[in-house]
C-alpha positions as CSV (number, residue, x, y, z in Angstrom):
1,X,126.0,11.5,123.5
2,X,127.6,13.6,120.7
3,X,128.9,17.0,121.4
4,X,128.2,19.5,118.9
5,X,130.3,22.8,118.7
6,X,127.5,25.3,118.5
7,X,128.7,29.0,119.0
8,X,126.6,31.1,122.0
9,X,125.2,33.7,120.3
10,X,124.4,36.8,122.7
11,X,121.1,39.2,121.9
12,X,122.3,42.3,119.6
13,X,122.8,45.5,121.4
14,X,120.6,48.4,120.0
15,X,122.4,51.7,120.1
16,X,120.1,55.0,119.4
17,X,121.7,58.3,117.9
18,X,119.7,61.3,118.0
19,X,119.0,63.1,115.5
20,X,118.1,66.5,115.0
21,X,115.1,66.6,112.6
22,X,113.5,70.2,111.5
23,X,109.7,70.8,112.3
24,X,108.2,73.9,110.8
25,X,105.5,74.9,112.7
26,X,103.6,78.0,110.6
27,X,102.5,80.9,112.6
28,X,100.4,83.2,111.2
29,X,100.3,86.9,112.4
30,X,97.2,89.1,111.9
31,X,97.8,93.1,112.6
32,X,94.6,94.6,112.9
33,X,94.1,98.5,111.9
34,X,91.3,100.4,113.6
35,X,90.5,104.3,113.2
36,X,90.0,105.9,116.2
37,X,88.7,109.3,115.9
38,X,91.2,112.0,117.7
39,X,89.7,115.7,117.7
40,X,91.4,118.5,116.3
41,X,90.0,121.3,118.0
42,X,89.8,124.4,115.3
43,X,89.1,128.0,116.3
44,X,88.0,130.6,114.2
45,X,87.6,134.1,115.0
46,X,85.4,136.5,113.5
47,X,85.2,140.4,114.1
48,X,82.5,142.5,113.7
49,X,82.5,146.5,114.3
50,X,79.0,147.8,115.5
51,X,78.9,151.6,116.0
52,X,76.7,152.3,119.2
53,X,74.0,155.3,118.8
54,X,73.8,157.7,121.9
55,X,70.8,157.4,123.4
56,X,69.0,160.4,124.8
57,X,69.6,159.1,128.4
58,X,72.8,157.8,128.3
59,X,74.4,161.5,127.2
60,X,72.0,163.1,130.0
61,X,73.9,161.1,132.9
């Protein structure tokens, strides 16, 4: 029998690097107005001058 000089070869070795890759993920805000009635409470103020008549009674008392 003939020996041959073959070389052992072994399996590769796999090395894994991480690597930081960028993922935009869009977000989309809605701002949502609403009018909401809030009162205002207003006064007014009116005068009026009435001049009372005597009555016969009332002066007799």
């Amino acid at each position: 029998m003939r020996q041959t000089n073959r070389a052992i070869r072994a399996s590769p070795i796999d090395y894994y690097h991480p690597q930081q890759v960028d993922v935009i993920h869009q977000i989309q805000v809605v701002r949502r107005h609403h009018c909401v009635p809030v009162y205002n409470h207003v006064t007014t103020v009116s005068l009026k001058t009435s001049i009372a008549a005597i009555s016969p009674e009332s002066a007799a008392s």
